[in-house]
N, C-alpha and C positions, 0 to 999 in steps of 0.2 A: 859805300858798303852798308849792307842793311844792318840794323843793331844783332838780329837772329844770327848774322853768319859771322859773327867775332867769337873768339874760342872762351873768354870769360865773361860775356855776357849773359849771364842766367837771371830768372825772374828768380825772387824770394821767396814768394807766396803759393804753397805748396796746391794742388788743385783738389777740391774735398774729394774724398772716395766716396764713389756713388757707382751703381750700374747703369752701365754704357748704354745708349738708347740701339735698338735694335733686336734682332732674333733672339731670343732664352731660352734652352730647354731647359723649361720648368722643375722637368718631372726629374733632370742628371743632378740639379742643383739642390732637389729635397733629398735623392740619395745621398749626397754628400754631407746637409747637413746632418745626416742621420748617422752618417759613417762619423762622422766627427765626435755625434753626442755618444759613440761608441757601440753601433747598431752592427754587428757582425755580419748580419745577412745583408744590411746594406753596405759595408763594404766591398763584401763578394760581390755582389750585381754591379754596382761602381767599377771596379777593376773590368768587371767583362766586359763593362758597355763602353768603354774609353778607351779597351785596348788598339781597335782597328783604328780609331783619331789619330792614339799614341805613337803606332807604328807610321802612318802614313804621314805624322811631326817628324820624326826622327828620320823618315826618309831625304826630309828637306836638307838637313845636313850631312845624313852619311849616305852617298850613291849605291854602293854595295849591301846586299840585303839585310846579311847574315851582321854585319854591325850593326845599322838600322835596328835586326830585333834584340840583338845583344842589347843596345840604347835602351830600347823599348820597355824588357823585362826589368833596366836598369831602373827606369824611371815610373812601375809600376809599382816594384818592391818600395821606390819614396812616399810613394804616394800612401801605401798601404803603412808604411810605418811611421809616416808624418802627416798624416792626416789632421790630427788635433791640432797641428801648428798652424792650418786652414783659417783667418781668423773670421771669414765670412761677411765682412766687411764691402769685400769684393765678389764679381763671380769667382765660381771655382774653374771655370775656362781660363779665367784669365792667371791664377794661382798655378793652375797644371800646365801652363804651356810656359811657365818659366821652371819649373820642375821638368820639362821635358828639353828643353833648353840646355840646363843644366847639365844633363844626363846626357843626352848625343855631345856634349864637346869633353866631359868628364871621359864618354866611352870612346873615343878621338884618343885622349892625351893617351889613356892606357893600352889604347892599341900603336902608338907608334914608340912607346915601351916596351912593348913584346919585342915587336918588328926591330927594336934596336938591339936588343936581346937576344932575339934569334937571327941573326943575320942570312944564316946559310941555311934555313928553314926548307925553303923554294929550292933550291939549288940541290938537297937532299934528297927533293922528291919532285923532279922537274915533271912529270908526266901531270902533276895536280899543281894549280892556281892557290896560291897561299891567298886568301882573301885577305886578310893583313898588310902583306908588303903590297899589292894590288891597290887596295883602296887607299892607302897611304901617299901612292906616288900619281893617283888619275884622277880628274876630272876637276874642273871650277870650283864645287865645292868643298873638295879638301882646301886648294888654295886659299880657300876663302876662310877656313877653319885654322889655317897658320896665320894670315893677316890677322885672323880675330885673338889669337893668345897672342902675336905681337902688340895688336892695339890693349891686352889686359897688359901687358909690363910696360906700358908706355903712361896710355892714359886709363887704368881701369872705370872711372867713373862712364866714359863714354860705351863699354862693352854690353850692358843692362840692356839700354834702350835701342841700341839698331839690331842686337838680335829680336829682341821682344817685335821690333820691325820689320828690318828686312828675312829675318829666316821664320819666324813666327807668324806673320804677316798682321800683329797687333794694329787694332785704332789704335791714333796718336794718345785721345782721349782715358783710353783704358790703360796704357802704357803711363801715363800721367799716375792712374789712381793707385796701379799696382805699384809703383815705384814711389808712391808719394811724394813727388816731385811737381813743381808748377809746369803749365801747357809748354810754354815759353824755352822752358829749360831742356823738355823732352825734346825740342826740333830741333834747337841749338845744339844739343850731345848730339842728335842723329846725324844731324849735318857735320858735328866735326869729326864723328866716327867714320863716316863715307868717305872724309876726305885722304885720314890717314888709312884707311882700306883701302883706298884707291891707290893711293902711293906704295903700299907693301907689295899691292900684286902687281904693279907696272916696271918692280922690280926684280921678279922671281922668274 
């Protein structure tokens, strides 16, 4: 067995935060740091230009639209209200897509508390599609959204990093700097997350 695929094998040494070699827009990363230093009008511009990203992130995890931008507006209003907490250290891409992260499975847990809530919702009014209990009971990526709050009350350290991966589609490398976690550690969480992923949905 290779040392990566043991579940407590982790490297120590954290990997420095640096930006990940590849594509930058420059110009979304000087809006932000100006949103930060508390530039109002760069905030607004900020919020516009990342909303289409935003929605078309959150689509990754919720299939039905109307959550998706439910998510969306969720994870626009974080951005705009926690902006300062940005420490700049890292890209702001890589900052917003765990803020966006955040917010499609935060707007998940609350929607299948409505849905438990309202149970007879659909039933009241059969002729209309409760988007709610709909998106709640179809597609891969709900299941995929239950394995992933099973694997946070199981093992939460592993939940950061295969979303930051597999729903985010993070570099390993950027996933590393965002989580300030060593390379070693990031593939080894990935790897044991997948496996208890796998095993949640082979059981539903």
């Amino acid at each position: 067995m290779r040392s990566s695929d043991h579940a407590d094998h982790e490297e120590t040494t954290p990997t420095p935060r640096r930006r990940v070699a590849g594509s930058v827009d420059e110009e979304l990363e000087e809006l932000a740091r100006r949103a930060k230093a508390g530039d109002a009008a760069a905030l607004d511009a900020l919020l516009r230009r990342i909303q289409p990203e935003v929605l078309r992130r959150c689509s990754r995890f919720l299939p039905y639209r109307q959550d998706a931008e439910e998510a969306c507006q969720d994870a626009l209003l974080r951005v705009a209200r926690k902006i300062d907490s940005f420490k700049g250290d890292s890209l702001f891409t890589t900052w917003l897509y765990t803020v966006v992260s955040n917010s499609a499975r935060q707007t998940y847990r609350s929607m299948k508390r409505r849905s438990a809530e309202f149970p007879t919702e659909a039933e009241r009014m059969p002729h209309q599609s409760d988007p709610r209990t709909t998106s709640v009971i179809a597609g891969s990526r709900i299941d995929l959204l239950e394995a992933l709050d099973q694997l946070e009350k199981d093992r939460p350290n592993l939940v950061a990093p295969l979303v930051l991966r597999d729903l985010c589609q993070m570099d390993y490398n950027e996933i590393a700097s965002e989580l300030n976690l060593a390379l070693g550690t990031v593939k080894s969480r990935i790897h044991q997350g997948r496996k208890h992923v796998r095993k949640s949905l082979a059981v539903t």
